[in-house]
N, C-alpha and C positions, 0 to 999 in steps of 0.2 A: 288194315288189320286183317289178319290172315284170316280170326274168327269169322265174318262177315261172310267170308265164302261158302260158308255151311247152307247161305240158303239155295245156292244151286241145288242143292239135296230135297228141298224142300218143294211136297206134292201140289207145286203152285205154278198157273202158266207165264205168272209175272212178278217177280219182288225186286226194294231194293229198302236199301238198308245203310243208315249212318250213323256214329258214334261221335258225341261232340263233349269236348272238354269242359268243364267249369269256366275255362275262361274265353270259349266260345270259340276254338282250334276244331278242327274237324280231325277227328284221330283217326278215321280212315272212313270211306263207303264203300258201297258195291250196288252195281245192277244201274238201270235205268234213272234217273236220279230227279228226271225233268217228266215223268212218265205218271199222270193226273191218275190217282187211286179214290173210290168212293171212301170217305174216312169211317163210316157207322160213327160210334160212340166215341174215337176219340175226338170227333166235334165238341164233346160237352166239353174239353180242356179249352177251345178256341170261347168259346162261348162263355165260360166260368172268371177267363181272363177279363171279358168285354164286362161278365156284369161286376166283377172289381174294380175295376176303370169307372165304370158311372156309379159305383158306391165312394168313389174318390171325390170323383168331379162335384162330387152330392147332388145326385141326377136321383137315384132311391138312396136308403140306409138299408143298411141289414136286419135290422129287428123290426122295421112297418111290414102291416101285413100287405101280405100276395099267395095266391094258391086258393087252396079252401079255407074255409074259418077255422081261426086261430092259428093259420100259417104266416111264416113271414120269410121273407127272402131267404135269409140265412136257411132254415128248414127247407126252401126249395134244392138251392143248392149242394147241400148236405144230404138228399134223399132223405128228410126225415118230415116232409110234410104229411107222409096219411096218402097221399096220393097213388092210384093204380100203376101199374106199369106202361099202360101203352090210352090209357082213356081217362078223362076227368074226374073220376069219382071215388071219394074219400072210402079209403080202408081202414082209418087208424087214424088215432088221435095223435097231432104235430107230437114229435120227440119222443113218441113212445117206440116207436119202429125204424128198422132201416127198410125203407121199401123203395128198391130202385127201379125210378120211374122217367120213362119218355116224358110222358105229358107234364109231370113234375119243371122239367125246361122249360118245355111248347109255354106253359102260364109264363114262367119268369122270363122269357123270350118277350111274350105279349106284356107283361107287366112291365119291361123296360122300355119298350117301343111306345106307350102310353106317357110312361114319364119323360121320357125325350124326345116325344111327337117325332121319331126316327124309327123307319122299320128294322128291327132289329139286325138285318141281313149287312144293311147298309152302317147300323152303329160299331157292328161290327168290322166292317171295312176301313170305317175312319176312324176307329180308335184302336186296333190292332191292327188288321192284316196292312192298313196303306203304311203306319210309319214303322213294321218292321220289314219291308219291301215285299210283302209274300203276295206276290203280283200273280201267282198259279190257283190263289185261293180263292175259294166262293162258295159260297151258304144260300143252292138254292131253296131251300125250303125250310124243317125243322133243325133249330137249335141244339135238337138231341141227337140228329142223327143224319143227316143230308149233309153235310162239310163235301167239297172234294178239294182235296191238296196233292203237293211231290214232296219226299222226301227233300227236296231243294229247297224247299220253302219253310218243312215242320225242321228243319236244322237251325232256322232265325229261329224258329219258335224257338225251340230246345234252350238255344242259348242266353234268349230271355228268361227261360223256365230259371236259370241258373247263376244269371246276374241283370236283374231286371231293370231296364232302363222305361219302359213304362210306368209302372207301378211301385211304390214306396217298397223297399225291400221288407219291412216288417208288415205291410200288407202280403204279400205272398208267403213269408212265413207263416204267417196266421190260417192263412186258408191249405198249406201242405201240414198243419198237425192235426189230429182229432177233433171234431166238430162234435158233439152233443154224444162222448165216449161210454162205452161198455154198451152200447146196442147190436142187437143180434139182429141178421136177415140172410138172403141170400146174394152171394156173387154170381151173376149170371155166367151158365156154364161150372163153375165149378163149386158149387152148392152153399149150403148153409153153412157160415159162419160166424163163430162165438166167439169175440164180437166179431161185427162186420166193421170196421175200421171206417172212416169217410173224414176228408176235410171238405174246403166250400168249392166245390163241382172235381176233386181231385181224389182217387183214391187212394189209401193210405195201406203200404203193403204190412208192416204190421207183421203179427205172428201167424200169418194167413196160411192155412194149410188145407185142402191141393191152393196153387197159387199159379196165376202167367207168368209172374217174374220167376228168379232162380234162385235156389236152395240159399246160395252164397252172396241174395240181395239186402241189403242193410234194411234192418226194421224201420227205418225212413224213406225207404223210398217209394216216391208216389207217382202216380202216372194213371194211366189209361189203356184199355184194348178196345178193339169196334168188332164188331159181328164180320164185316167184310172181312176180316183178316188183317187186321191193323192194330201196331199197338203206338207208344211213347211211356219211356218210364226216365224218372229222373231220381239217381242214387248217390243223395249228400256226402257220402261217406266216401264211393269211391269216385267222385270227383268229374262225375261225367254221366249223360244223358245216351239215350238209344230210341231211334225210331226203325221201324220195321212195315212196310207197306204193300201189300200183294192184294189181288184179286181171287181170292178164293176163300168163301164165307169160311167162317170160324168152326173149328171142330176137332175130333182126336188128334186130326193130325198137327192144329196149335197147340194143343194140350201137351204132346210130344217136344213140340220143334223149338217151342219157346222158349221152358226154361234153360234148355241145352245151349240156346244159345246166348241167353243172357248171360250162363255159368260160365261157358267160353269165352266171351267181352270182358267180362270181369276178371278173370282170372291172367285174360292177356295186360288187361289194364295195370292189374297187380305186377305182372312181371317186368314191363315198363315203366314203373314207377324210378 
């Protein structure tokens, strides 16, 4: 895909970038493809997947508690537990707030690893990363934010994002619509928003305005960005997923580079239709 080469342009010593179908075709990449990026936040997508899978297995449920009192998983996942952004301690009463939080994971990381007597790092290896083969991946430390993967690897992801062969496909639709709706907080990086949209560890782009994604991304699609300069976003409508991976922490210059390029994916997408 021609659009892809735009990140040449892009004030980064390293990216690379792939576009994957609905039905898991890879509509083109560019750049280094095998080249280990720290992920930041979009770990929570690898991690949100692993605690669906042991809400499956019925390893937890969604509605027992975990976090601070009167939290429960689902509240973790959804950012609506009350919990700080980067430390344990309650701000807000469960569901009253969107308040997006590291440590909010770090618990439900810990709270899965308790219920499956598996360190999370490792539940996460054998229930996602080994059987979709993403053999570049590993989780050395938080749930929220330590992932390193390749673009080689988040393109299985992707493709599961979009036809899922782990997960009951009406569990992942459940966890990419709104979780506990019409709640207001901040997106990190580009401010307060009314609502702040959220499914369970997925964010929901919604009527989001400023936004990473692009102008011309369907109000369904949902995904992730990390602070390193990492995004994944997957758009039901046009039929295909986008990972984007570099080394250079997050700032004006993603704020710029981003949507321009998801507007150009989509719009090539649309002409190939």
């Amino acid at each position: 895909m021609q659009s892809l080469r735009m990140i040449e342009n892009w004030p980064v010593p390293t990216a690379a970038a792939a576009v994957v179908r609905a039905d898991g075709v890879v509509a083109g990449s560019y750049g280094p493809l095998d080249h280990r990026f720290p992920l930041a936040s979009v770990t929570k997508l690898l991690a949100a997947y692993a605690a669906l899978l042991a809400v499956e297995e019925g390893a937890v449920e969604l509605d027992e508690p975990a976090g601070p009192e009167g939290s429960t998983v689902r509240h973790l996942l959804a950012h609506t537990s009350g919990v700080a952004f980067d430390e344990q301690r309650a701000m807000a009463a469960p569901g009253s707030r969107r308040i997006y939080s590291n440590a909010g994971f770090e618990a439900l990381g810990d709270h899965i690893a308790k219920a499956t007597d598996i360190p999370f790092p490792q539940y996460l290896h054998e229930a996602v990363l080994e059987p979709l083969g993403m053999t570049a991946t590993d989780l050395p430390g938080s749930p929220a934010k330590d992932g390193v993967s390749t673009v080689a690897d988040l393109i299985r992801f992707a493709a599961e994002l979009q036809a899922p062969r782990l997960l009951a496909p009406q569990t992942l639709a459940a966890a990419t619509q709104v979780v506990f709706p019409g709640l207001t907080g901040v997106l990190p990086g580009f401010g307060y928003q009314k609502p702040n949209d959220w499914g369970l560890g997925f964010e929901i782009r919604d009527g989001k305005s400023p936004h990473w994604t692009g102008a011309g991304s369907s109000p369904r699609t949902f995904g992730h960005f990390g602070q390193s300069g990492t995004f994944l976003w997957v758009d039901p409508d046009a039929g295909a997923a986008c990972v984007a991976l570099t080394d250079r922490a997050f700032g004006p210059w993603a704020i710029e580079a981003w949507p321009k390029l998801t507007d150009a994916v989509l719009d090539e997408l649309a002409r190939s239709a």
